[in-house]
N, C-alpha and C positions, 0 to 999 in steps of 0.2 A: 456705452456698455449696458446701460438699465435697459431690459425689453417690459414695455406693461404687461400688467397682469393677465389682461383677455388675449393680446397675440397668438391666435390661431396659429398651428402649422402653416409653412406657406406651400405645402404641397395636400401635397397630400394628403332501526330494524333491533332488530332482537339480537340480544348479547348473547353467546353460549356460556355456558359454566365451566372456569377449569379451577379444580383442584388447588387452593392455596394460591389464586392467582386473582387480582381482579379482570374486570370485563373492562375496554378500553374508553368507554362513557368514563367509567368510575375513577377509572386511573388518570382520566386527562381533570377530573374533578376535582383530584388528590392534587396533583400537580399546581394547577391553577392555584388552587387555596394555600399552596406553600410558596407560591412567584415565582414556579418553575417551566419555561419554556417547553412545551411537549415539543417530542421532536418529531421530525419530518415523517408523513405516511410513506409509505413505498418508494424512497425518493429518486426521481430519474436519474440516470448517471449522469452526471455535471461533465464529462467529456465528449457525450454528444454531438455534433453539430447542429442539431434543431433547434430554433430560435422565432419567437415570433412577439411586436413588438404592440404593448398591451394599454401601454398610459398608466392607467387608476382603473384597474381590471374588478368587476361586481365578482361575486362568488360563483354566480350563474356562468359568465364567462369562461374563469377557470377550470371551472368543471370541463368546456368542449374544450379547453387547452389541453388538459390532463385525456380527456379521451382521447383527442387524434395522438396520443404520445409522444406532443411535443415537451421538450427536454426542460427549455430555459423562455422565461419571456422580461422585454427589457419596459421598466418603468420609468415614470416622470415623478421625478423627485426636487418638485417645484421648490429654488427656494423661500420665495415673495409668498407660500403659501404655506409653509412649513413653520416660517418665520415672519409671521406679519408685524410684528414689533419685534425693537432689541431685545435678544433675551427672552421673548415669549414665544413660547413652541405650541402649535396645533398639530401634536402627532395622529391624529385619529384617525384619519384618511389612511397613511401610511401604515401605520400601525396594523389594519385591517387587511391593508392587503400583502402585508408581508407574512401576517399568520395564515390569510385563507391559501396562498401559495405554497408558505413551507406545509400543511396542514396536507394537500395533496402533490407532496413530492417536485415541486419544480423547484430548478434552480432561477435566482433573481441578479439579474444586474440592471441599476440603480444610474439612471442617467443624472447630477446632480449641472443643477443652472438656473438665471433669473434670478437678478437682484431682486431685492424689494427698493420700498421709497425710500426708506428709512435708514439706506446703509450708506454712509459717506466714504470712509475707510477703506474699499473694496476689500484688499488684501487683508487686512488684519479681521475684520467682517465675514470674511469667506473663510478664513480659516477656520475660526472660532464655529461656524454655521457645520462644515462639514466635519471638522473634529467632533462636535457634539451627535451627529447624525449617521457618524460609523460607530461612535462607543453606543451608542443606543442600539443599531443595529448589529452587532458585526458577530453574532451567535446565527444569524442567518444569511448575511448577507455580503459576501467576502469581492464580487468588481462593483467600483466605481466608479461612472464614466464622469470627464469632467470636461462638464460645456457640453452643447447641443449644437453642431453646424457652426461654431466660432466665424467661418467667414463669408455668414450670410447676415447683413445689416439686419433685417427685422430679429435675431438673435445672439447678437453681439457688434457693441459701438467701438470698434478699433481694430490695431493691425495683428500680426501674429505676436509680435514683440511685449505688445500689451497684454497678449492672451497669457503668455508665458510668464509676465511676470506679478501678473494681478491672477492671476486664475489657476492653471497648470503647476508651478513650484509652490504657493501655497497651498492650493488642494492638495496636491502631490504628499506636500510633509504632514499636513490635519491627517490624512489617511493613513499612512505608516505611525505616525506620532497616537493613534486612538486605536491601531491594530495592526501589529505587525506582521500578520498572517493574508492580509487586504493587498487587492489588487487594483492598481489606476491603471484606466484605459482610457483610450483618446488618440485623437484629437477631436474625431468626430466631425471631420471634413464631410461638404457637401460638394459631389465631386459635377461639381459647373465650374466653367472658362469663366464664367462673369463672375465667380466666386476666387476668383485666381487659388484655386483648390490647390496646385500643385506646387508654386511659389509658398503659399503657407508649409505645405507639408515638409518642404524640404527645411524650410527654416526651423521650424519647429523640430522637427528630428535631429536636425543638424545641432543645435544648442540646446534641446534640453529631452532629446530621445531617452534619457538614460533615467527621466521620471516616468515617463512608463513602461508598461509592464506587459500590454495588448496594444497593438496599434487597431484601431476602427476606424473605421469607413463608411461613405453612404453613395449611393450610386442607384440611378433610376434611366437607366438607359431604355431602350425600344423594346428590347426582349429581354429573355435571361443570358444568351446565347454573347448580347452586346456587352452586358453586365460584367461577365467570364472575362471578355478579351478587354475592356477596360480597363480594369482592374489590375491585367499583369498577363493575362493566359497569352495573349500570341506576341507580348512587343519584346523579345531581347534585349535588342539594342537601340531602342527608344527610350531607355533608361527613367526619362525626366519625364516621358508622356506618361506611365501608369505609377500608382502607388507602392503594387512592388518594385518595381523601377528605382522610385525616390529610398523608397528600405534599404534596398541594394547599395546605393550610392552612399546614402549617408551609413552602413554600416549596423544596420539594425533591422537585416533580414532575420536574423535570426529567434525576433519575437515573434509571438502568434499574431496573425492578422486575420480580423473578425468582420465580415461584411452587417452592420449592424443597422441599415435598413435599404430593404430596394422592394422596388414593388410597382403594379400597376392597377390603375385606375377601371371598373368596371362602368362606368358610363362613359369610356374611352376605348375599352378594347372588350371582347364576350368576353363571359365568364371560362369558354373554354380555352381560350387565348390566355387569360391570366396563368388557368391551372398548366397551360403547357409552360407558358415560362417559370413558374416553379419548379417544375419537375425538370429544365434545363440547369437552372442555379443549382439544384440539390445534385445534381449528375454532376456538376463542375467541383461541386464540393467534397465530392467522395475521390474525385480523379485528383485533385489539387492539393498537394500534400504541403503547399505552402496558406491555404485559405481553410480556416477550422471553424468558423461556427458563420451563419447564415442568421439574421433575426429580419425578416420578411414584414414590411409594412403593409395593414395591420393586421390586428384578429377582427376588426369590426368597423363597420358602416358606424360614421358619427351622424347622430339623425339634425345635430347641426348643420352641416355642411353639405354641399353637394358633393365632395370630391367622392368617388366609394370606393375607397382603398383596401376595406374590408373581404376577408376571407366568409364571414358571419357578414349577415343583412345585419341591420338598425336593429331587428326586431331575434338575431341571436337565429336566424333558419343559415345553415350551413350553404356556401356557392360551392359550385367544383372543385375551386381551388382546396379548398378545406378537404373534402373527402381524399382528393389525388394527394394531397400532403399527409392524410391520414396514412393511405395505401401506400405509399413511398415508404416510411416508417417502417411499420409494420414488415414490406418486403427488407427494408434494411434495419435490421435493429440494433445490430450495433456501429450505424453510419461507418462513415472512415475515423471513426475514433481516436481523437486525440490529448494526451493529458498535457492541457496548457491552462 
């Protein structure tokens, strides 16, 4: 179950004056100096479907987040790094970019995963880890995803039964048990054959659907067009072959299901290739009244790695895909709107 700490993904101005009022410098001063959360700039509507998937996002980043007007972006909320000893928290990373997000108005969901060395316990471990990491956050920050990919080995050592009972129902109650207003989402399947993506799902819905809240998904098919019909758009009655399939079956269509990463690679397909299959996923998502939010891998080129999954080069210069997601927006502002 432990994954080390270094595991790479395996993919992929001047205030005016008003009258008896301070100016917003002064008032977030005020605030600050009584240990009051300033709330959210202009904040995006949280039922949007725009999503796009950010890690430990710089300020500079969020800013082109916030311009193209996307909605929601999904971070890594390490816990081998939040938690390098029992009991000792390094919030400052998170900390930062929970404020520079709420500060320009986006909505965050918090992907929580990754033991550290130091936790033997799992269960009892994990509880205590994300109990303590939604009461600290949960004036911002209301989905929790739990686990990343569960049944891909470089991100989890075991089977679904294990996820569920070391991972999934203890996260599940730290979450409720620290904020009852908080939402668990998962399972956070990586939808490959060699992942047996579709035997986990069914299990896990099957025993223990009723702890979450959002079912998610991760899907990297050839286009956006493949993505769609994977996922559920063309199979009726192949029931067991796509995820809404398995919802169906086991009786838990009736939650939102949130495609929470898919994407493709620019030193694999042009940049105009990528931006057309965005604009396919986002046209499936406005027509698919069972698929409500979209978080597209990623905002940015890691200048570690070769893969460039990034919307943003390494160096933060916008690809197609960015501007055509921008324009998509924009022509849609209020997506197919859904309050889930």
């Amino acid at each position: 179950m432990k994954v080390p700490a270094d595991t790479p993904s395996v993919r992929r101005r001047r205030c005016p004056t008003v009258r008896g009022a301070l100016c917003l410098p002064a008032l977030l001063l005020v605030l600050a100096m009584l240990g009051v959360a300033p709330p959210p700039a202009h904040g995006a509507d949280p039922d949007l479907p725009y999503g796009i998937n950010a890690h430990l996002p710089s300020a500079a980043v969020l800013d082109l987040v916030r311009d193209a007007g996307i909605s929601w972006i999904r971070v890594d909320f390490n816990w081998f790094m939040m938690e390098p000893e029992r009991g000792v928290y390094d919030w400052s990373t998170t900390d930062a970019v929970v404020s520079d997000a709420r500060s320009r108005g986006l909505n965050i969901f918090a992907t929580l995963a990754y033991v550290p060395g130091w936790a033997t316990n799992i269960p009892a471990d994990w509880y205590q880890f994300v109990f303590d990491t939604v009461s600290r956050y949960k004036d911002s920050v209301r989905h929790w995803g739990m686990w990343n990919e569960p049944n891909l080995d470089p991100f989890f050592r075991g089977g679904p039964q294990q996820y569920i009972q070391d991972v999934l129902r203890p996260g599940a109650r730290a979450v409720r048990d620290a904020d009852s207003s908080a939402l668990v989402l998962g399972p956070e399947l990586a939808q490959l054959q060699s992942g047996h993506w579709n035997a986990w799902l069914l299990t896990v819905l099957t025993q223990a659907g009723d702890e979450i809240d959002i079912v998610t998904h991760h899907d990297y098919s050839d286009d956006g067009l493949s993505v769609l019909k994977g996922l559920g758009g063309q199979f009726p009655h192949s029931r067991l072959r796509t995820p809404r399939g398995i919802m169906e079956v086991t009786g838990t269509s009736d939650k939102p299901f949130w495609l929470t990463e898919t994407g493709w690679r620019t030193d694999q397909v042009t940049q105009n290739e990528q931006a057309d299959y965005y604009v396919q996923v986002l046209e499936g998502v406005d027509s698919a009244s069972w698929l409500d939010k979209v978080f597209f891998y990623e905002i940015a080129d890691d200048p570690r790695f070769p893969e460039q999954w990034g919307i943003l080069e390494s160096d933060l210069t916008p690809k197609q895909a960015y501007y055509r997601y921008r324009d998509y927006i924009t022509a849609h502002p209020s997506g197919q709107a859904r309050a889930r």
